[in-house]
C-alpha positions as CSV (number, residue, x, y, z in Angstrom):
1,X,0.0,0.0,0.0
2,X,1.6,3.5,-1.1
3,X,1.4,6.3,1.8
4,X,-2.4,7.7,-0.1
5,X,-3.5,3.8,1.1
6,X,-3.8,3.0,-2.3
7,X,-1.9,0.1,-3.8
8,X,0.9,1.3,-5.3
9,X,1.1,-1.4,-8.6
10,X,-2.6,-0.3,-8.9
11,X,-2.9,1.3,-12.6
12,X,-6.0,3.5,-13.6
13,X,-8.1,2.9,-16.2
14,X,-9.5,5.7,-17.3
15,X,-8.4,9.5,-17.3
16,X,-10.9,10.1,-14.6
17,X,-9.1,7.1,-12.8
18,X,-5.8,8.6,-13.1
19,X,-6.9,12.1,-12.2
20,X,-8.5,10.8,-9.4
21,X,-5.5,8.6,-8.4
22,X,-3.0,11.9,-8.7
23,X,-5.7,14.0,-7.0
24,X,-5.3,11.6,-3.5
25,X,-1.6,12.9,-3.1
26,X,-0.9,15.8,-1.8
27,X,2.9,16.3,-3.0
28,X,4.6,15.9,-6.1
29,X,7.2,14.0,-3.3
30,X,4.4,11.4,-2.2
31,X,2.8,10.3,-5.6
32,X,6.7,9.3,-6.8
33,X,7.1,7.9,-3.8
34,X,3.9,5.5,-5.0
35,X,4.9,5.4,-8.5
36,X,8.3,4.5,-8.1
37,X,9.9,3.8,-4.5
38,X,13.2,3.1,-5.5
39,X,14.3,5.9,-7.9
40,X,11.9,8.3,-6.4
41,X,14.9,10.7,-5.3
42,X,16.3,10.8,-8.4
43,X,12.8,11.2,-10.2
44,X,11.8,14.5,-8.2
45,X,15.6,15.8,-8.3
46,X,15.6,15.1,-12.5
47,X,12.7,17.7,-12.5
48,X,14.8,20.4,-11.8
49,X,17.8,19.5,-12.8
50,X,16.2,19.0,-17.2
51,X,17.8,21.7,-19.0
52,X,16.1,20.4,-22.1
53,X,12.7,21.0,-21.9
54,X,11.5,24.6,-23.2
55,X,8.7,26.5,-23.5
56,X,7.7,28.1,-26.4
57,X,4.5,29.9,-26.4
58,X,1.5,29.8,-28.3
59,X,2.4,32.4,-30.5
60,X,5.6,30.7,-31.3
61,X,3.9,27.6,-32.6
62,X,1.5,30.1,-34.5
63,X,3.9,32.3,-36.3
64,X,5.9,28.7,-37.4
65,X,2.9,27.3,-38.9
66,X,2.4,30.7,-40.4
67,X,5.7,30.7,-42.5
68,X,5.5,27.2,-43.4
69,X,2.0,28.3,-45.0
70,X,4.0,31.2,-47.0
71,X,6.7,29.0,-47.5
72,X,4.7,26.4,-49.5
73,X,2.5,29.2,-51.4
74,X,5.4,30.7,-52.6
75,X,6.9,27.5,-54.4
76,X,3.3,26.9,-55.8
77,X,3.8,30.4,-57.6
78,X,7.3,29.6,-58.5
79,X,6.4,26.4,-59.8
80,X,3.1,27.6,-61.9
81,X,5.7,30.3,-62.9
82,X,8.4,27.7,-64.7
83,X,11.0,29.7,-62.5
């Protein structure tokens, strides 16, 4: 039994079951501790320590799309164009 009193091999089955089941913990620290008692440590310390996961906003993702859109006009024209 994991410190929540759930089992800790139990898996949910639904997303309502596993927002439940990450609802019943109170700390990041006590739901690894369920999930995984023996690298738990290293789990909540690797959190902090990932230097390559970045955010890049909405807008970001927007403005990308945007050019590719441009981008693939402007070769139509070229292409219609015999350039």
């Amino acid at each position: 039994m994991g410190e929540n009193g759930m089992p800790a091999t139990e898996v949910p089955q639904t997303l309502e079951d596993l927002d439940r089941t990450i609802a019943a913990f109170d700390t990041i620290e006590q739901l690894l501790k369920s999930l995984s008692p023996d690298t738990w440590r290293q789990d909540l310390d690797s959190i902090y320590t990932q230097t390559y996961i970045h955010y890049r906003s909405k807008s970001y993702h927007l403005a990308s799309r945007q050019n590719k859109e441009q981008g693939g006009r402007h070769s139509a024209k070229v292409a219609r164009s015999g350039i």
